[in-house]
C-alpha angles and dihedrals in degrees: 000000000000116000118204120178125215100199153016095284100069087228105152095247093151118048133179115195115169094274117010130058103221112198128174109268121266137177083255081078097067111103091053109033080049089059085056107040088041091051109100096215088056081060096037091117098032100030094163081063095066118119108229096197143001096272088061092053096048088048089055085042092049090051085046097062092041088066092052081055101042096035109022096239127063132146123313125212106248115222129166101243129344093292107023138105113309102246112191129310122247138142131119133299126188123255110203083184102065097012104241150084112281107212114217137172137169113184116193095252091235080073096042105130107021096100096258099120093056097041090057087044089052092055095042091057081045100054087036098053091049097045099045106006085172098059112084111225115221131176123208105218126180106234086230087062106089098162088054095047099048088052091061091038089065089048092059092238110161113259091224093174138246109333128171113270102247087223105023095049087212121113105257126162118276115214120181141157089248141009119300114187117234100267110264097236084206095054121071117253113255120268 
């Protein structure tokens, strides 16, 4: 995995990994990043999630780069290779709420096994990991979401069970790369 940083902070916003060009993302991403997140299998297991039309997507888009801005990680636009077809978006953003990276990932299902899921997951722990060691990384993943799981499975992040979902409300499985302790609901959520 190669790191190049765009810019004075050190944040990874430029990664190599061996098939696939990760950039932070940027409204130059639109057109693509809207096909995925508008196509209803990429939501199969999340339906609520899915971006009816362009200006949802370049509101979500707009809040992405923001947390480049804000965090210092953010999710990066998955190509494979430097000039080829845009294959999905993923990385880690951070979650003040519960205090560590969210992993998150959305291929274009004409790219789905083929290992690029897990090779973007696998750079984002890793940025995530040089840029912030101390901040555990968890994924949220449905049980009914076998691809998803098996993807965080091959990264050797700890099954911890089913957890309410800090924003969902619903139970949903909690996956991380340590122990995280169920939240307190009488303590406040870290800042």
């Amino acid at each position: 995995m190669t790191l190049t940083n765009d810019d004075r902070s050190g944040a990874p916003r430029h990664v190599r990994t061996d098939r696939l060009d990760l950039r932070a993302v940027g409204l130059a991403d639109l057109a693509p990043l809207h096909v995925i997140n508008h196509d209803p299998r990429t939501w199969s297991h999340a339906p609520e999630g899915r971006h009816p039309d362009e200006g949802t997507t370049r509101a979500w888009i707009e809040r992405a780069v923001d947390v480049w801005e804000s965090d210092g990680m953010g999710y990066w636009t998955a190509r494979l290779g430097a000039d080829g077809p845009v294959v999905g978006i993923g990385g880690v953003s951070f979650q003040r709420a519960t205090g560590y990276w969210n992993l998150y990932y959305r291929l274009d299902p004409a790219h789905w096994g083929r290992g690029y899921a897990t090779e973007l997951a696998r750079a984002a722990v890793d940025a995530a990991h040089r840029h912030a060691p101390d901040r555990p990384v968890a994924a949220w993943v449905h049980d009914h979401n076998t691809g998803s799981r098996a993807v965080v499975e091959r990264l050797g992040l700890a099954d911890l069970g089913l957890r309410p979902h800090p924003s969902l409300g619903e139970p949903v499985r909690l996956y991380a790369d340590r122990p995280i302790p169920p939240a307190d609901p009488e303590r406040p959520a870290p800042e």
